[in-house]
Backbone as CSV, one residue per row, in Angstrom:
resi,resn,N_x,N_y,N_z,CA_x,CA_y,CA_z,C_x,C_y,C_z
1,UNK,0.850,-1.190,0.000,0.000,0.000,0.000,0.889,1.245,0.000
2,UNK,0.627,2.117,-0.661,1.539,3.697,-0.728,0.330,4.821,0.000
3,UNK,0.856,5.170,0.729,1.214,6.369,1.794,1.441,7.435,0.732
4,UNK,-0.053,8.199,0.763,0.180,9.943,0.132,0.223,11.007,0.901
5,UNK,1.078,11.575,1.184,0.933,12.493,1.959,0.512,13.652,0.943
6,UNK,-0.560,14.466,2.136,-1.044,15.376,0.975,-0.630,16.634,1.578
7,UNK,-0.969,17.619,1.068,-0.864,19.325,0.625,-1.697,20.004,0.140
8,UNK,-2.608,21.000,0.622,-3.590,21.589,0.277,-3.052,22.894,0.231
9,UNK,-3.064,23.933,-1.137,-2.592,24.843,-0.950,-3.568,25.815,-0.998
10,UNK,-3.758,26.609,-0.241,-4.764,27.940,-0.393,-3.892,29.317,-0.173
11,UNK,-3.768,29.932,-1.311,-3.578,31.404,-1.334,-1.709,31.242,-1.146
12,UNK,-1.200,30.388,-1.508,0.339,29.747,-1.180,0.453,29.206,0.502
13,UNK,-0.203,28.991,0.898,-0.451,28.631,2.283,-0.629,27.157,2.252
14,UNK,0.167,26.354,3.407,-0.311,24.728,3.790,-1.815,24.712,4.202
15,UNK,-2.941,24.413,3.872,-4.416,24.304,4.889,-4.701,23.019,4.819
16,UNK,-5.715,22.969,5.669,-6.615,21.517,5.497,-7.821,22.132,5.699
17,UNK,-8.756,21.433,5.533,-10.232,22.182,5.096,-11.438,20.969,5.883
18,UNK,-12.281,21.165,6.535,-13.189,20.406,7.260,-14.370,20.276,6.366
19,UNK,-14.426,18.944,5.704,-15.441,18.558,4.977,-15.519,19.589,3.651
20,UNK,-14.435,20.251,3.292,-14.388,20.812,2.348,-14.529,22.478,2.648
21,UNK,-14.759,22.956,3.344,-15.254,24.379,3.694,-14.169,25.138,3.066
22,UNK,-14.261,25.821,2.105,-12.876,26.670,2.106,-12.942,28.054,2.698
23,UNK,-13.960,28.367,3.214,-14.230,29.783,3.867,-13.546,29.279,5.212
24,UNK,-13.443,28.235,5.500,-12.499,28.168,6.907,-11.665,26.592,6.656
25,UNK,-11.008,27.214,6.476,-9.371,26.639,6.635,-8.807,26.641,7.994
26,UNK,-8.207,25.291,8.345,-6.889,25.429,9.367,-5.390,25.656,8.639
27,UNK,-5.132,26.507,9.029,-3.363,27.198,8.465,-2.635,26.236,9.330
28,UNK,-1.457,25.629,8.570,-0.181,25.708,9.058,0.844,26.343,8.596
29,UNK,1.257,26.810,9.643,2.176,27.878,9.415,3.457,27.243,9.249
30,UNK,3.723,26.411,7.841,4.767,25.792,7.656,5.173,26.181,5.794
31,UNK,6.419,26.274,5.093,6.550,26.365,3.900,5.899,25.203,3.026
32,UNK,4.870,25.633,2.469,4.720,24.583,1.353,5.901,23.499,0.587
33,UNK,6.934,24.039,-0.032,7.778,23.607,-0.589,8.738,22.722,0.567
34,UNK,8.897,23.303,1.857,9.928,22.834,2.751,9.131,21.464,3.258
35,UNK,7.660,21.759,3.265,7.090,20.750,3.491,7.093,19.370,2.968
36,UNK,7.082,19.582,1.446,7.346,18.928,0.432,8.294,18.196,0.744
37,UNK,10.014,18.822,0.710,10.707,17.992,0.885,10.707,17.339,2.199
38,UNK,10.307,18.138,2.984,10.459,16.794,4.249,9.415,15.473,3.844
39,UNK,8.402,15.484,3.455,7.869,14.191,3.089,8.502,13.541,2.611
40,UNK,9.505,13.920,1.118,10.269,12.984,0.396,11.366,12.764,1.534
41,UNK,11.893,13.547,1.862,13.139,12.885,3.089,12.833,11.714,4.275
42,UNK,11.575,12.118,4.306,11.157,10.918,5.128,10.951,9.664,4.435
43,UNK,10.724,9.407,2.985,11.015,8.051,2.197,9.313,7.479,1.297
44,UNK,8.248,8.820,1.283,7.559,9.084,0.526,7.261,9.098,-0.987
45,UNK,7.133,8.078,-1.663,7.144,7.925,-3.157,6.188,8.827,-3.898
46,UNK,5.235,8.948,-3.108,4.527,10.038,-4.064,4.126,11.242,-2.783
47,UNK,3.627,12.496,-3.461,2.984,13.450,-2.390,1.906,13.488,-3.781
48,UNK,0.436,14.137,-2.537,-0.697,14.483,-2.780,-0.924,15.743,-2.802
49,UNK,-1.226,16.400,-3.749,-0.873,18.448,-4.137,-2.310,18.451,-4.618
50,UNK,-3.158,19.489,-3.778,-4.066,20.074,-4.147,-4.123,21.444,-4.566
51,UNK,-4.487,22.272,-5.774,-4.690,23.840,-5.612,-5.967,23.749,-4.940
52,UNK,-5.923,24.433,-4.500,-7.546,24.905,-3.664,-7.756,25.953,-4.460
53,UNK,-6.872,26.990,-4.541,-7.278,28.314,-5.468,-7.440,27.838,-6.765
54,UNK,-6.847,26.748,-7.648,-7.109,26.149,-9.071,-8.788,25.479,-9.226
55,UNK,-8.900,25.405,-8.147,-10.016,24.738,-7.889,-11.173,25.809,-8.339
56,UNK,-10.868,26.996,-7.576,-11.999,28.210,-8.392,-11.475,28.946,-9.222
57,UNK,-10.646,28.552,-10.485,-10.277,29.155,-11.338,-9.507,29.746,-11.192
58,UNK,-8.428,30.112,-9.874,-7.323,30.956,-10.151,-6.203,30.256,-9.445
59,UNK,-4.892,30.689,-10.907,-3.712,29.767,-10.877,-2.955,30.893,-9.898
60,UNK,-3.004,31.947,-8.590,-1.876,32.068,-8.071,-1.085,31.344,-7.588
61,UNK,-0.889,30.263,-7.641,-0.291,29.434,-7.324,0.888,28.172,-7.948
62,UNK,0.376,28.611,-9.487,0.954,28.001,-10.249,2.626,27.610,-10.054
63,UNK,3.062,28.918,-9.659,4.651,29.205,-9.443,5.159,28.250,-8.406
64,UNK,4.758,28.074,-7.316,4.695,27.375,-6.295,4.334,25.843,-6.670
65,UNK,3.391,25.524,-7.322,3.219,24.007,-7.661,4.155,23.624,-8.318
66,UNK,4.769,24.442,-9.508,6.116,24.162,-10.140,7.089,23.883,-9.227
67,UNK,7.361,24.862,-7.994,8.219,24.693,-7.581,8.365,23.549,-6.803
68,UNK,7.359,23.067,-6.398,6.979,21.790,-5.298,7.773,20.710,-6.521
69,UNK,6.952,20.522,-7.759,7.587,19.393,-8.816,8.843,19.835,-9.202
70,UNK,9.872,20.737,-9.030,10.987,20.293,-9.515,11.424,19.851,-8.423
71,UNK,11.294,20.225,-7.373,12.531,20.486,-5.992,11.844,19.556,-4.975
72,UNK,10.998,18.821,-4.905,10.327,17.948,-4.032,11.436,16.584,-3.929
73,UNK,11.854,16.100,-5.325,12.419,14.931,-5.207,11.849,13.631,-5.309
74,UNK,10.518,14.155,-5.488,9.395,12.774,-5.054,7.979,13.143,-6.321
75,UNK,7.882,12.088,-6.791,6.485,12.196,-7.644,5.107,12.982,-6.871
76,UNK,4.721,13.922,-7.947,3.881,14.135,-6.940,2.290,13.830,-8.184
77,UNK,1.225,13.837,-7.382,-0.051,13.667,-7.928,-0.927,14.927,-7.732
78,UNK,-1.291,15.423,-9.051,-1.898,16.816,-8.610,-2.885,16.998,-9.100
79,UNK,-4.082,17.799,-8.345,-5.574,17.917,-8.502,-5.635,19.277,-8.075
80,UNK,-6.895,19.735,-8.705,-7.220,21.127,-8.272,-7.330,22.091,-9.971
81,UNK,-9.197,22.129,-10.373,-9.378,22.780,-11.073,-9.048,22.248,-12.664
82,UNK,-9.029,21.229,-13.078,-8.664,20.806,-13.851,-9.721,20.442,-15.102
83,UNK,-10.316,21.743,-15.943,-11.404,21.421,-16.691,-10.954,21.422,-18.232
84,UNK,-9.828,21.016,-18.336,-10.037,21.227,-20.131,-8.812,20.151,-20.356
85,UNK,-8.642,19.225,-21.740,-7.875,18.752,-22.033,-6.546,19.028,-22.244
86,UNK,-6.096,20.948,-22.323,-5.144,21.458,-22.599,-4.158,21.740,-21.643
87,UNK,-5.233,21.896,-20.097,-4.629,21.930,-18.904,-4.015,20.767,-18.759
88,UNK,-4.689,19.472,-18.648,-4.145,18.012,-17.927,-2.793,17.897,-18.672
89,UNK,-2.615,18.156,-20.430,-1.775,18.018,-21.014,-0.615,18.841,-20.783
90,UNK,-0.948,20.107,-20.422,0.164,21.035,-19.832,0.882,20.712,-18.657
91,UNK,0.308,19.979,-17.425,0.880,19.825,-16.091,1.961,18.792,-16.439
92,UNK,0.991,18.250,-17.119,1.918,16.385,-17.383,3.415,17.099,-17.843
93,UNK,3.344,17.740,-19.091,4.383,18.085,-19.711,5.366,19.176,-18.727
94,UNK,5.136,19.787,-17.832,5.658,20.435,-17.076,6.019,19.291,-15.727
95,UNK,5.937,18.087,-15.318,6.200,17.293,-14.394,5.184,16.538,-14.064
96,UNK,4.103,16.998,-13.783,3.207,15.894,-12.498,3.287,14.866,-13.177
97,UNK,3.572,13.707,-12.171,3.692,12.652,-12.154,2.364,11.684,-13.044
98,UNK,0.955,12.179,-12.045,-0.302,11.942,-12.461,-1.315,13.056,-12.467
99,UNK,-2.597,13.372,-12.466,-3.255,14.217,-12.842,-4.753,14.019,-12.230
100,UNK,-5.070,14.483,-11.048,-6.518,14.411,-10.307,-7.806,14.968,-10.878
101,UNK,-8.780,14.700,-11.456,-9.767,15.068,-12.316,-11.118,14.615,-11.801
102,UNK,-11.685,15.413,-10.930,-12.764,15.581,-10.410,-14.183,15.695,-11.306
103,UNK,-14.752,17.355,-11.052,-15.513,17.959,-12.388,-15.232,17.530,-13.082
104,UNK,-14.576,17.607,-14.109,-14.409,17.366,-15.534,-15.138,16.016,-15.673
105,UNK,-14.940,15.030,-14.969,-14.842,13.619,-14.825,-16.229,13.435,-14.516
106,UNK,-17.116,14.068,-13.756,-18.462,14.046,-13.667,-19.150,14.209,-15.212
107,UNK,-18.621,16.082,-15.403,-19.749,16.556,-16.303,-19.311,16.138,-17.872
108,UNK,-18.173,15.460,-18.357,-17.314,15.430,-19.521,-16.398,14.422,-19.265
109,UNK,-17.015,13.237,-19.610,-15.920,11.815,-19.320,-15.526,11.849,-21.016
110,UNK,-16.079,12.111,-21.776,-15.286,12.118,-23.256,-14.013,12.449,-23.171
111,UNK,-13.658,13.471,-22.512,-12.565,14.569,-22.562,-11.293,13.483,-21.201
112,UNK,-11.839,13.145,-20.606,-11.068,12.398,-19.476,-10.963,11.007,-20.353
113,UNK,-11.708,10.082,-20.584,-11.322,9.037,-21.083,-10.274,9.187,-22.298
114,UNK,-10.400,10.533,-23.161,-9.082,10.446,-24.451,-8.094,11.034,-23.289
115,UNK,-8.280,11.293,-22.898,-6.748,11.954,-21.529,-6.265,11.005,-21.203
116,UNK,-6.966,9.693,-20.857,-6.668,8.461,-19.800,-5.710,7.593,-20.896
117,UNK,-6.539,7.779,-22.512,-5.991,6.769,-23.274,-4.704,7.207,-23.688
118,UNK,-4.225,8.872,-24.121,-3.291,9.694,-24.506,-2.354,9.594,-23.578
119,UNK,-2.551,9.507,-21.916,-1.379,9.735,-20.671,-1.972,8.280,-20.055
120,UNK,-1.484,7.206,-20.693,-2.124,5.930,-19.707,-1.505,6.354,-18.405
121,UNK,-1.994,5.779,-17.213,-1.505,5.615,-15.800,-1.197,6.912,-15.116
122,UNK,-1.340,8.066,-15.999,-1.234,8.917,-15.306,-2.525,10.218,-15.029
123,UNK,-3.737,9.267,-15.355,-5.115,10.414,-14.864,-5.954,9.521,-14.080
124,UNK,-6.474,10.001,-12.988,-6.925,9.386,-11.652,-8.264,10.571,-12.044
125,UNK,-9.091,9.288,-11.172,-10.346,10.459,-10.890,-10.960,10.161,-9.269
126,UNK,-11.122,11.652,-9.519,-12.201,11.646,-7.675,-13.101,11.393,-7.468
127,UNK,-13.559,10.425,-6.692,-14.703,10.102,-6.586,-15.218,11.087,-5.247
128,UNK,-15.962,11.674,-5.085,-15.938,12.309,-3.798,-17.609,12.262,-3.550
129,UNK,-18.003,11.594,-2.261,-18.826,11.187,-2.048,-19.683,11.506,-0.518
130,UNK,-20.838,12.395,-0.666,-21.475,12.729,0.412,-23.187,12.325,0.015
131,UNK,-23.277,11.873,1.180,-24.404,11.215,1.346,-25.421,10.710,0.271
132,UNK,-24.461,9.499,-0.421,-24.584,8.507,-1.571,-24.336,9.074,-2.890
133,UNK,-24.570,10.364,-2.584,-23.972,11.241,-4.183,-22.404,11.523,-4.148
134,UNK,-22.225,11.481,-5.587,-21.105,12.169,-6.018,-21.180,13.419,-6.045
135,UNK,-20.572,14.136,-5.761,-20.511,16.097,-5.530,-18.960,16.485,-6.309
136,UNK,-19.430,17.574,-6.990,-18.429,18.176,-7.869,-18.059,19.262,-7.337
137,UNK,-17.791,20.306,-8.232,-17.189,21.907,-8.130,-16.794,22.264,-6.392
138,UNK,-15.841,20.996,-6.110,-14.970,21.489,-5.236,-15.754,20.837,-3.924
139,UNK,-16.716,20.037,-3.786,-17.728,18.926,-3.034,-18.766,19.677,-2.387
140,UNK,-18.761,21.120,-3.397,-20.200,22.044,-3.074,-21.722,21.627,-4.089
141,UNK,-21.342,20.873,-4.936,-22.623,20.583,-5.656,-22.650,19.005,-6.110
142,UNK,-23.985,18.688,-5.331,-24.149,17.116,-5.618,-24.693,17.030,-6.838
143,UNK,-24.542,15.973,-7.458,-24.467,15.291,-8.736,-25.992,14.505,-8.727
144,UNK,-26.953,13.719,-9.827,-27.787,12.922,-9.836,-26.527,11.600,-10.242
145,UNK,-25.385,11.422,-9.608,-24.636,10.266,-10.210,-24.442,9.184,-8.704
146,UNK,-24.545,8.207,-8.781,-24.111,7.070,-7.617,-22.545,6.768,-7.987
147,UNK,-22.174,6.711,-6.689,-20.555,6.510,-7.006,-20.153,4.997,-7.629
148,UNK,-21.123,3.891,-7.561,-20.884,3.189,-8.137,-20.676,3.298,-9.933
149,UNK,-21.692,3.772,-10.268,-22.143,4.481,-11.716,-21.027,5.250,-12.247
150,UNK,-20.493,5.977,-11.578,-19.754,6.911,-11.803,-18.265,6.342,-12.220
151,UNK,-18.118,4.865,-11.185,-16.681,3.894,-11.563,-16.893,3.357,-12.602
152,UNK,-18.200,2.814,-12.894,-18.165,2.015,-14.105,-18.421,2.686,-15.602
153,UNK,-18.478,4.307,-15.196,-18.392,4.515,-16.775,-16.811,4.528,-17.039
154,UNK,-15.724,4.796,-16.376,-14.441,4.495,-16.835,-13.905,3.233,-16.593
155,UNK,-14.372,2.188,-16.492,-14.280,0.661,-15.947,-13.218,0.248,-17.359
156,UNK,-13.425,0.906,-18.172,-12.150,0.447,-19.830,-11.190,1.238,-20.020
157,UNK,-11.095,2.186,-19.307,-9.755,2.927,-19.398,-8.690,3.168,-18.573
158,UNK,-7.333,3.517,-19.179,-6.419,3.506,-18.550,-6.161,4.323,-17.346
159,UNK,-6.637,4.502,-16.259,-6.694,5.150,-15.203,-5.029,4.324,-14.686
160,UNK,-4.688,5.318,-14.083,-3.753,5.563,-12.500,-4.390,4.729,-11.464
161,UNK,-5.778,4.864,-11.230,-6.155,4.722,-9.755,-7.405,5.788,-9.737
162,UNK,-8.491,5.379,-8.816,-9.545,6.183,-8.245,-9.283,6.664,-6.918
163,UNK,-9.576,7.701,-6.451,-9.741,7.962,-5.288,-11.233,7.976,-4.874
164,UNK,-11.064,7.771,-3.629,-12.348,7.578,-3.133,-12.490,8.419,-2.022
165,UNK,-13.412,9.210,-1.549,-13.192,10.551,-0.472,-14.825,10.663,0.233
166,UNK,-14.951,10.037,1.068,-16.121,9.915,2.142,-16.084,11.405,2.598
167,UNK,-16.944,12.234,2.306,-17.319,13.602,2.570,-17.707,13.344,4.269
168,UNK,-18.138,12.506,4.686,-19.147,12.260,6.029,-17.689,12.065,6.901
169,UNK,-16.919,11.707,6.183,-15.644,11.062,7.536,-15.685,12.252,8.744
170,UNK,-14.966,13.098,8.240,-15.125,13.887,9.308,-16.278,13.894,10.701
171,UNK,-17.494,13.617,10.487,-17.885,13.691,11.559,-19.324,12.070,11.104
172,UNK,-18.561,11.453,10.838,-19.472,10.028,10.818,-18.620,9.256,11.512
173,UNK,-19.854,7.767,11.255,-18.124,6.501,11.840,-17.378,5.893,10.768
174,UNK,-15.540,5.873,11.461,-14.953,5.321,10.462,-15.606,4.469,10.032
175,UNK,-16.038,3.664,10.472,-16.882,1.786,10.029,-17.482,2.213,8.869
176,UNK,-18.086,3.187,8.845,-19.103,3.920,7.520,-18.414,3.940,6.542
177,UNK,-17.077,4.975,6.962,-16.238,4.893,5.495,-15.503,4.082,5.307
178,UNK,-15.074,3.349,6.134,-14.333,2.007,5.737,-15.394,0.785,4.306
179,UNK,-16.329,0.946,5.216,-17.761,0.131,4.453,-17.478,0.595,2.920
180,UNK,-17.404,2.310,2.897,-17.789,2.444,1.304,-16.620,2.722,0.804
181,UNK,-15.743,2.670,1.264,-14.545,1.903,0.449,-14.358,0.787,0.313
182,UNK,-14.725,0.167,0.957,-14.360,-1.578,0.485,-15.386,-1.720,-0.757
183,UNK,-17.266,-1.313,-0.055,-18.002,-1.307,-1.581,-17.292,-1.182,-3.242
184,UNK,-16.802,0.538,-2.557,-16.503,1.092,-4.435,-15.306,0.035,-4.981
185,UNK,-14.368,-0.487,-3.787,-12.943,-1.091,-4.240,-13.472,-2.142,-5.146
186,UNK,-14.708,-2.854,-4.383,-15.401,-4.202,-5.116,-15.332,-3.995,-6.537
187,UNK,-16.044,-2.144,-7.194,-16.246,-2.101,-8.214,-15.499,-1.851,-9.206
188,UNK,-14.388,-1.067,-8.714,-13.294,-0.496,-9.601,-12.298,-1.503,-10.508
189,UNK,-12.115,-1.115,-11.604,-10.912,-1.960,-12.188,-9.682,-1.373,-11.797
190,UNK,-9.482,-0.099,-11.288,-8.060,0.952,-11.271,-8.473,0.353,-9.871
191,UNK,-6.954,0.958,-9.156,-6.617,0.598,-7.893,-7.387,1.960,-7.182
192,UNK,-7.369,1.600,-5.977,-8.289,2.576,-5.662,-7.657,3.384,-3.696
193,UNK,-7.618,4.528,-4.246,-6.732,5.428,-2.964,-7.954,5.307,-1.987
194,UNK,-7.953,5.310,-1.012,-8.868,6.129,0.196,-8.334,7.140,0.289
195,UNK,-9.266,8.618,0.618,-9.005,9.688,1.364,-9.809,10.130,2.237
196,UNK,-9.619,10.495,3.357,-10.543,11.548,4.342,-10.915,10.731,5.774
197,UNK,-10.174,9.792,5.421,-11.024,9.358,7.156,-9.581,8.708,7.748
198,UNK,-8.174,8.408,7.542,-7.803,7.836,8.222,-6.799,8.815,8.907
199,UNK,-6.858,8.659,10.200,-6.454,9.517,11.278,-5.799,8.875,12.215
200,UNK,-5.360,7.717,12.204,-4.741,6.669,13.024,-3.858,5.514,12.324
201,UNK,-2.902,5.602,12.807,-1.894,3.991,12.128,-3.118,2.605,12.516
202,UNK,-3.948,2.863,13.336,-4.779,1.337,13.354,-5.585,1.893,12.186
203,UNK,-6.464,3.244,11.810,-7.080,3.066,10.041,-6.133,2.370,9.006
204,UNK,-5.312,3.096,8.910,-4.026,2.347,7.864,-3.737,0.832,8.247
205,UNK,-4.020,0.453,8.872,-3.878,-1.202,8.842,-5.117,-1.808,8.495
206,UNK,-6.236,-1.015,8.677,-7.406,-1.914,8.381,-7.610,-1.276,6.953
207,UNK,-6.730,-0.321,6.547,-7.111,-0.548,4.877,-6.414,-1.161,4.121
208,UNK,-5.445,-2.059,4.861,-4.447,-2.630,4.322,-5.079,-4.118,3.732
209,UNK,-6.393,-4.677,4.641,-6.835,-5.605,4.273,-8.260,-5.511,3.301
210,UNK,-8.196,-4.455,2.600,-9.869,-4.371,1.609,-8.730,-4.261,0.353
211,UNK,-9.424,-5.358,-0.034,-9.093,-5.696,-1.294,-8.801,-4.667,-2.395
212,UNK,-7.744,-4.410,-3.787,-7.642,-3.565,-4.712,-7.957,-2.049,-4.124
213,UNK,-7.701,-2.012,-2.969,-6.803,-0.594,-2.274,-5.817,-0.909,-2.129
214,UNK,-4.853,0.284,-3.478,-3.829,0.640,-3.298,-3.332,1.568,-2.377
215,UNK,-4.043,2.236,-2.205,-3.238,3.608,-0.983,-4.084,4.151,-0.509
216,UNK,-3.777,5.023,0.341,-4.473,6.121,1.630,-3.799,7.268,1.335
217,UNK,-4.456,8.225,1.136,-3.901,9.540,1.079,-4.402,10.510,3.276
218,UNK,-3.300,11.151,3.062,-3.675,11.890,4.439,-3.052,13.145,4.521
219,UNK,-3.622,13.917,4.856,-3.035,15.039,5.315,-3.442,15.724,6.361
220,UNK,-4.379,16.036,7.360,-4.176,16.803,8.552,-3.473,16.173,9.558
221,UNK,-3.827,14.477,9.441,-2.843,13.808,10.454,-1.419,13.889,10.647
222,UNK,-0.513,14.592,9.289,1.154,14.490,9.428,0.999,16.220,9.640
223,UNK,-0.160,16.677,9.869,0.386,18.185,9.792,0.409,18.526,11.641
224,UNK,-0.927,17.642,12.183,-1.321,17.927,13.598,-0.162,17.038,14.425
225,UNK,0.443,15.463,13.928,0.806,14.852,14.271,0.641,13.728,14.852
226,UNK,-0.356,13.703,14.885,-1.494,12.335,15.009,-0.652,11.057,14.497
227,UNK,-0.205,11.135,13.264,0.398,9.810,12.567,1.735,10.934,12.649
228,UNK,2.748,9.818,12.733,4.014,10.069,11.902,4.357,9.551,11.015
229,UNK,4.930,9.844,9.871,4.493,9.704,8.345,5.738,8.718,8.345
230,UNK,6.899,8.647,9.163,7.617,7.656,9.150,6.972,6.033,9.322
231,UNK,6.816,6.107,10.625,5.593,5.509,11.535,4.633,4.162,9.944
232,UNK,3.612,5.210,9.426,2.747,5.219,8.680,3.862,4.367,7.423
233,UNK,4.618,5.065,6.468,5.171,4.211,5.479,5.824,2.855,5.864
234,UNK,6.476,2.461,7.287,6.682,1.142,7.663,5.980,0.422,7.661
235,UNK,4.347,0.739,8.373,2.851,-0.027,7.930,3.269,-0.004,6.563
236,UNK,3.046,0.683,5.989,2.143,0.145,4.681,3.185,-0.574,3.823
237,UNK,4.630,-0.596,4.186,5.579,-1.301,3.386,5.231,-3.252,4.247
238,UNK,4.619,-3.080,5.031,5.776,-4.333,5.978,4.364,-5.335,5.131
239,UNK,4.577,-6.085,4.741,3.626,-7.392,4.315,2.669,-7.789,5.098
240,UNK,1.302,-7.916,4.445,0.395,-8.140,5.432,0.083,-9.810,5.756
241,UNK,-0.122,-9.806,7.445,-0.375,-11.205,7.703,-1.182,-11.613,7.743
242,UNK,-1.458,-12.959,8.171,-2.797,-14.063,7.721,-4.213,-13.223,8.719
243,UNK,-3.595,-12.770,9.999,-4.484,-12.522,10.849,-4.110,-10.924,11.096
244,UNK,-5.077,-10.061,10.768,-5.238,-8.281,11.085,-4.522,-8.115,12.649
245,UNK,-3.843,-7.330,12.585,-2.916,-6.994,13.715,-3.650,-5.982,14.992
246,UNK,-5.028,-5.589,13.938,-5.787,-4.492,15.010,-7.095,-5.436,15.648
247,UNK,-7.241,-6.447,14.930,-8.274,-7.523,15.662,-8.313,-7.909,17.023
């Protein structure tokens, strides 16, 4: 399993965002970029880069995401605002590793599936999921789409990986989102990330055993300290045994 550590950038700022709110952000008052490399120094294969500001149409930030992909050291996977075929094609060609595609991926799978076939392995889509809907434009507007529905219209293309993002984590039970990740994993042909609910090295072990999850993405936990991201990549490297270690 791979360990994403993520990065939410708002306004060039580290944040994390509660169930999505971007009118209130928690700041850390840490360098984006310095941040960066400490993940890769700690032995991080990929980081998780969100624009938050790309997200509503504005690239101040652009300079800074560049700078994260040359000088990070470490692949990174980047989402945030990504509505046209010219963009996904531009990041790729400027570094990102892979390419996070939310919107687009709801309202315009034409445009994502020739992306998927043009950059195999490197376009992922979000599944982001509050209360049985899929929700777009940043997880402020629900969709008439079921997240199952939503996996199986790209079920033939070359995807990276799905993410999967329980909107409810925050203040539901893990068991809930554990549940609908194992569901969507059932459905997916791409490997499939969890995001948003694991907050503990015992979550990361119990996603170690649901099938065709590849990874966990996290980020308020390495920012508050909850997990140590060292800690966390030894889980997810060490081989899993016959019998769950949190049982």
């Amino acid at each position: 399993m791979i360990v994403f550590p993520a990065i939410e950038l708002l306004n060039g700022r580290c944040v994390s965002l509660n169930r999505g709110r971007i009118e209130e952000p928690s700041i850390w008052h840490v360098d984006p970029l310095a941040k960066a490399k400490a993940f890769a120094a700690a032995g991080a294969e990929w980081i998780h880069l969100t624009d938050l500001d790309g997200v509503q149409g504005d690239d101040r930030n652009a300079a800074l995401v560049q700078d994260i992909i040359n000088h990070c050291e470490t692949a990174v996977q980047l989402g945030g605002g990504f509505r046209s075929a010219r963009q996904i094609a531009e990041w790729i060609d400027r570094g990102a590793g892979r390419i996070v595609i939310g919107t687009l991926a709801v309202f315009q799978p034409d445009i994502v599936k020739a992306a998927a076939k043009h950059h195999p392995d490197q376009i992922v889509i979000s599944v982001d999921v509050y209360q049985g809907s899929v929700m777009s434009d940043g997880w402020r507007k629900p969709s008439a789409i079921t997240p199952e529905d939503f996996i199986r219209t790209y079920e033939n293309d070359p995807l990276a990986a799905i993410i999967v993002t329980d909107i409810d984590a925050n203040v539901g039970d893990a068991d809930d989102s554990l549940a609908l990740v194992t569901r969507l994993a059932g459905v997916a042909k791409a490997p499939v990330i969890a995001r948003g609910w694991a907050q503990s090295l015992d979550d990361l072990s119990r996603l170690k055993y649901v099938p065709r999850v590849a990874g966990a993405i996290v980020g308020r936990a390495f920012f508050d300290h909850s997990i140590d991201l060292g800690d966390a990549l030894a889980l997810a490297r060490q081989a899993r045994e016959e019998t769950a270690s949190f049982v």
